[in-house]
C-alpha positions in Angstrom: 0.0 0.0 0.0 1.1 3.1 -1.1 1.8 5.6 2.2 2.9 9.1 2.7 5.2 10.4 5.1 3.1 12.0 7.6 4.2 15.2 8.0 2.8 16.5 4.5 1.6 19.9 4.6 -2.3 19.3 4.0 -2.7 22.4 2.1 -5.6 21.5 0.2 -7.2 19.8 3.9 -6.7 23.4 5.7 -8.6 25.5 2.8 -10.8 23.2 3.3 -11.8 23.2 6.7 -11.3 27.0 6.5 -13.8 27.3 3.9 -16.2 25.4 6.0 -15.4 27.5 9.4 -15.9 31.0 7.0 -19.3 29.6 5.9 -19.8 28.8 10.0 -19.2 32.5 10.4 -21.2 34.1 7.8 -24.2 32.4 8.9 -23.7 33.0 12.5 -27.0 34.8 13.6 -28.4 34.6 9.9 -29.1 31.1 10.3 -27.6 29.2 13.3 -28.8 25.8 12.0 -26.8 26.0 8.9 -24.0 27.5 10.7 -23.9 24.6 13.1 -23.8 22.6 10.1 -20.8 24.2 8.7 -18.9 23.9 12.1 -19.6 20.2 12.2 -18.5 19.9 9.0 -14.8 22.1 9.8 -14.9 19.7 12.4 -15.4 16.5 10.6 -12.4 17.8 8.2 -9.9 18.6 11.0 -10.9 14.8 12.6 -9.9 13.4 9.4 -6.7 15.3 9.2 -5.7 14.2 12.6 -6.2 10.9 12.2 -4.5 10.8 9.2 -1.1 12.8 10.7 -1.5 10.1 13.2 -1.2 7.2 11.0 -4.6 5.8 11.7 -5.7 4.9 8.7 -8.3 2.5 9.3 -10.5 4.9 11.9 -9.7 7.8 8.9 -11.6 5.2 6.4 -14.4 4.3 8.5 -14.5 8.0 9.5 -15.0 9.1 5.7 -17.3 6.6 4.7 -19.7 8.0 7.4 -19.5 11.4 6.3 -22.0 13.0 4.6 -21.9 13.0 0.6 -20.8 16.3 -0.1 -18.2 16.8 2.4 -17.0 13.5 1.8 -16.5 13.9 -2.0 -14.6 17.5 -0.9 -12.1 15.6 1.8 -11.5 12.6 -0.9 -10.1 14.9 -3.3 -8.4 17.3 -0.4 -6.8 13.9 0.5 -5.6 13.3 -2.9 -4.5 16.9 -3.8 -2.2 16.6 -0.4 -1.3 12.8 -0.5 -1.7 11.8 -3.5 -4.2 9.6 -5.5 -2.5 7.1 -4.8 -2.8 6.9 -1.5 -6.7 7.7 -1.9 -7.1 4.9 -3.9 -5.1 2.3 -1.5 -6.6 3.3 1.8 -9.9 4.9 1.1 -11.0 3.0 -2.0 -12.3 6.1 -4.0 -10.6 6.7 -7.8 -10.0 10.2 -8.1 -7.8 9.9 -11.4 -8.9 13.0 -13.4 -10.4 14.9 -10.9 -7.4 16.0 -9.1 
């Protein structure tokens, strides 16, 4: 199985997450349902990053597959911009040649 050295950068995983969080904030006292969304979706992100610089790559699988469609699809391709497709493929089972 293909594995990256942990200590990669996660660019791509940290825009992401930061999208999510400015979302959080912009519907903060607009509409604090959907702003709860958004944080539990930063959230979800930054889980998956740190069990990924922890080398738990089982827990990071079972962790995706339970996320919800769209934010999924956005941390698969996060994963594979900062780790390669590679190691998407290998250890999360998605295909993400030509879309990264």
């Amino acid at each position: 199985m293909n594995r990256p050295i942990n200590n990669t950068p996660m660019i791509a995983m940290n825009d992401l997450a930061r999208s999510y969080w400015n979302e959080h904030v912009r519907e903060l006292g607009v509409d604090n349902e959907m702003s709860e969304m958004y944080a539990a979706d930063r959230n979800d992100v930054m889980d998956v990053k740190a069990l990924y610089i922890a080398g738990l790559y089982e827990e990071m699988k079972t962790k995706v597959d339970y996320l919800d469609t769209i934010v999924r699809e956005a941390v698969v391709i996060a994963m594979a911009k900062d780790a390669g497709i590679d190691f998407v493929y290998d250890t999360l089972g998605y295909d993400v040649k030509g879309y990264v």
